[in-house]
C-alpha positions in Angstrom: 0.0 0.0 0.0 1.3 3.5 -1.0 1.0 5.2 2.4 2.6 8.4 1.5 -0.2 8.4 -1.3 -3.3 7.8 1.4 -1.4 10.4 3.0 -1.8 13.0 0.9 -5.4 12.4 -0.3 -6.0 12.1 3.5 -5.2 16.0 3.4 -6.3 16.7 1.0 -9.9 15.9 2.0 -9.3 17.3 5.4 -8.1 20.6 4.2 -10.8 20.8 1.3 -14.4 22.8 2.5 -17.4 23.9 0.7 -18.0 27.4 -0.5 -18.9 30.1 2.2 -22.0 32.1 2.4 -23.2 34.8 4.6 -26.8 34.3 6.0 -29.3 37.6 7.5 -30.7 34.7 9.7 -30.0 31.8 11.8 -31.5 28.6 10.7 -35.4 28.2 11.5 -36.9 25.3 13.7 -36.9 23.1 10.9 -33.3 23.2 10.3 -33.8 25.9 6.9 -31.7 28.5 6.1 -32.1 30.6 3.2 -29.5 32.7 1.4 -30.3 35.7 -0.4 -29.2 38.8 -2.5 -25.9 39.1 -3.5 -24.7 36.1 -1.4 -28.0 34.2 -3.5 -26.5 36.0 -6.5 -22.8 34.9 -6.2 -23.8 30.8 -5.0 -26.7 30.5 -8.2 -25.2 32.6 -11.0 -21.3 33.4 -10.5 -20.3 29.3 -8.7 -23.4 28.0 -10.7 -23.7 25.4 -7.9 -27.0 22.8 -8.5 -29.1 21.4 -6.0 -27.2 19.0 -3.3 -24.0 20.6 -3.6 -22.7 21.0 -0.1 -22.2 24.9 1.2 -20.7 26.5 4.6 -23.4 29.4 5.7 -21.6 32.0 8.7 -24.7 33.4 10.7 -24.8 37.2 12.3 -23.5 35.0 15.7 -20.7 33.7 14.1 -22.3 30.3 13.8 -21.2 28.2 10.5 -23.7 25.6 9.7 -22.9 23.1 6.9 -25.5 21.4 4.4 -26.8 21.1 1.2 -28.7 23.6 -1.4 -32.6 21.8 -0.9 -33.8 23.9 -3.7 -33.5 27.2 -5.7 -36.9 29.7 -5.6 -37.1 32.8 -7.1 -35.4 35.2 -4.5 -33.7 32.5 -2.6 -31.8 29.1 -1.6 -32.8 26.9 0.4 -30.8 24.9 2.2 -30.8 22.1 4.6 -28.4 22.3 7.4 -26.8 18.9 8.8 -24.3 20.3 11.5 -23.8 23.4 13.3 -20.6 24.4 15.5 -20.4 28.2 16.9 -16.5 29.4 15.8 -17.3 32.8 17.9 -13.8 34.3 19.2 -13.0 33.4 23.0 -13.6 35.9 25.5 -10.1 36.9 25.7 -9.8 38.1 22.4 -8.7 41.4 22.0 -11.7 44.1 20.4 -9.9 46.8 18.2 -11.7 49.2 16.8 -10.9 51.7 13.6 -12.1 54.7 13.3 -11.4 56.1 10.1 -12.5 59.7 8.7 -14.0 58.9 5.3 -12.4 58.8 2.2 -13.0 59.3 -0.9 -14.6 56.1 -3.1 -12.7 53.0 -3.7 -10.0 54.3 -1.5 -12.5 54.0 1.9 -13.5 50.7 0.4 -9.6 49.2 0.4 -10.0 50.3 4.2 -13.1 48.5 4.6 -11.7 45.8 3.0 -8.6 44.9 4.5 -9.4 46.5 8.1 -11.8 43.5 8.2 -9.3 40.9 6.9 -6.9 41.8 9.6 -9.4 41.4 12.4 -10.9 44.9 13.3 -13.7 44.0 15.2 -15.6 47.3 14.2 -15.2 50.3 12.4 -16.4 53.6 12.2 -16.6 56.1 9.7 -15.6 59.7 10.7 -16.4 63.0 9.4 -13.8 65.0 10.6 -13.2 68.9 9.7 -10.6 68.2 7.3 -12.2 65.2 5.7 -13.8 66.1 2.2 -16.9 63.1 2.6 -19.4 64.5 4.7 -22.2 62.4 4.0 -21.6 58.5 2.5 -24.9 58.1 1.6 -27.1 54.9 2.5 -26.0 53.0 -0.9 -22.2 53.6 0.3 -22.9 52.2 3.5 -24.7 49.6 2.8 -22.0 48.4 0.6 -19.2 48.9 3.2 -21.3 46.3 4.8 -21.1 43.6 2.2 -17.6 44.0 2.0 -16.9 43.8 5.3 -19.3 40.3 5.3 -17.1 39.2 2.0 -13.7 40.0 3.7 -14.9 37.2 6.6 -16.1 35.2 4.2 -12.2 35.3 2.5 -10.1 35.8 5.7 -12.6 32.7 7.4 -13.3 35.2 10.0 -15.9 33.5 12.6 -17.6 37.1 12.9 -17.9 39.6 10.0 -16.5 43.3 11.3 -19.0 45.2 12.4 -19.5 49.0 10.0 -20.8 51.7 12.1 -22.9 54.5 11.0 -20.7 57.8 10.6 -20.1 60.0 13.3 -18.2 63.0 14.7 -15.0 63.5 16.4 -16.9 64.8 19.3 -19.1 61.4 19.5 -16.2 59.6 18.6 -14.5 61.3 22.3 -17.5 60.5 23.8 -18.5 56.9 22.5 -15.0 55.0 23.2 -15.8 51.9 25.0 -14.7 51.4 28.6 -11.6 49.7 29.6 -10.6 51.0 26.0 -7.0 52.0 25.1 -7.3 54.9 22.4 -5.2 56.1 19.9 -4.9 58.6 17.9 -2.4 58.4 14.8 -0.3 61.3 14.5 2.9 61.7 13.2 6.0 62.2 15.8 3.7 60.2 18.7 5.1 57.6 20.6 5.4 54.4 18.2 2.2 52.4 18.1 4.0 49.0 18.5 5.5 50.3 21.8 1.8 51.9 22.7 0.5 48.6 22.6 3.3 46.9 24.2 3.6 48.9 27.4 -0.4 48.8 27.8 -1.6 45.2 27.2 -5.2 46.5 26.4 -8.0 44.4 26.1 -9.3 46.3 24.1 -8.2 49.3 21.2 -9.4 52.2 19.6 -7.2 53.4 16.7 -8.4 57.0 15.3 -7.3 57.8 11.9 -7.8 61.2 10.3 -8.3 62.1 6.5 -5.3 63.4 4.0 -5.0 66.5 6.0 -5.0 65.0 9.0 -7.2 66.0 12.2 -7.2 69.5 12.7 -5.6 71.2 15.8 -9.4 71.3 17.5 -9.7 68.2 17.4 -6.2 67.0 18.2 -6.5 69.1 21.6 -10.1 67.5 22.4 -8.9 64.2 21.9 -5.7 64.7 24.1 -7.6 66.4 26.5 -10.0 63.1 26.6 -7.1 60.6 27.6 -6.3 59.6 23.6 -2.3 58.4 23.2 -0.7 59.9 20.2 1.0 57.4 18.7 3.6 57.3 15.3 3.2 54.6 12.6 6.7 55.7 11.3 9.0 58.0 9.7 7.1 58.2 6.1 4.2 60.6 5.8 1.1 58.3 4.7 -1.7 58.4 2.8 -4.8 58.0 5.2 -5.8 54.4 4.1 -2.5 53.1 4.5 -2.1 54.7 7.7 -5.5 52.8 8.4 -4.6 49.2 7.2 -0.9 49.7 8.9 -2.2 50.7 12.7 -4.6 47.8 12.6 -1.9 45.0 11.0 0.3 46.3 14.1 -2.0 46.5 16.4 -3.8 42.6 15.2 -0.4 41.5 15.2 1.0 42.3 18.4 -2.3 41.6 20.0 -2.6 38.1 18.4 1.1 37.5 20.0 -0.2 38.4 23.1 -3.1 36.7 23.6 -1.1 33.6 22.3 1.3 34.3 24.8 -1.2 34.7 27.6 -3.1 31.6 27.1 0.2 29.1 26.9 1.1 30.8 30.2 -2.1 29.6 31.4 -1.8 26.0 30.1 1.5 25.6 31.5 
């Protein structure tokens, strides 16, 4: 017998998973779910997938349930869920939170994007004084949404990152979370990676503001409201990658962290 053979196709099923959808809804009592819009759009039309085929749906909770397409209807798939297993995020999982001032077009949407793909837990959209979008629009932010669910679907994210509805500097101040470290980005601060370090937080806010950066009003308010100005490097940067870059450190070094953390506690 070729074992090295056996091996491999061994892996190769273990490794290979049906294509992920993202459901509105959980499952109803009878074990249904149904997948609609652009999620019913991608599975029927774009994969062409026929009745039976096995799919992956992820739930609002995080919840992936696995099963088969029962039937196609007009606005809708149906399909019947065999197994269920919650992959929400362990307590101990650091939140972070980005909150970007808007950006022009497919420039906010790269934020969306890959904020999401890196692990922000939530973002929110800031109209700042210096910022040039001042109203996204519902269409805009209702597609912010879908990429944020498509990111989870590509990074195999347990929980899509949550978009906020755009807000103010002043309810920004006002709305951080308890228990939260925040940060303001500004060039000359105190290096984020060193921020984080020295902190531990359980949770982050990261505030980033537009091309011209946050003006001096709202610098001051924010300082005045306990936010750490912190440096993501020598280089001035454009506002989206000064977005993607403080939430790739900050995932990163709170990943290590955590990782660290829990082997202490199995040891």
């Amino acid at each position: 017998m070729d074992h090295g053979r056996d091996g491999a196709s061994a892996t190769l099923m273990r490794v290979s998973s049906p294509p992920r959808f993202s459901i509105a809804r959980t499952p109803d009592a009878t074990r249904l779910a149904q997948v609609e819009g652009a999620e019913l759009h991608h599975m029927r039309t774009v994969l062409r997938l026929a009745v039976d085929a096995r799919v992956s749906l992820l739930d609002p909770a995080g919840v992936e349930h696995r099963g088969i397409i029962d039937r196609y209807e007009r606005d809708r798939a149906v399909v019947r869920i065999e197994s269920s297993s919650s992959q929400s995020p362990s307590p101990a999982r650091t939140r972070i939170i980005l909150a970007a001032a808007i950006v022009k077009g497919p420039r906010m949407d790269f934020v969306i994007e890959k904020a999401a793909e890196l692990g922000a837990s939530e973002l929110w959209p800031i109209v700042s004084a210096r910022g040039l979008v001042r109203s996204p629009g519902a269409d805009r932010l209702a597609r912010w949404g879908r990429l944020a669910i498509a990111a989870a679907k590509q990074s195999q994210s347990a929980i899509a990152m949550e978009v906020r509805s755009p807000i103010g500097v002043d309810d920004l101040i006002r709305g951080v979370p308890p228990q939260t470290l925040a940060v303001i980005c500004a060039r000359g601060g105190a290096p984020l990676a060193g921020v984080i370090r020295r902190s531990r937080p359980r949770a982050i806010l990261i505030a980033v503001g537009p091309e011209g950066d946050f003006d001096d009003d709202e610098r001051a308010k924010a300082a005045n409201a306990g936010f750490v100005a912190a440096g993501l490097g020598p280089n001035r940067l454009r506002s989206e990658t000064a977005a993607v870059a403080a939430v790739s450190i900050a995932a990163g070094l709170l990943h290590d962290a955590q990782g660290s953390s829990e082997d202490g506690e199995t040891e």
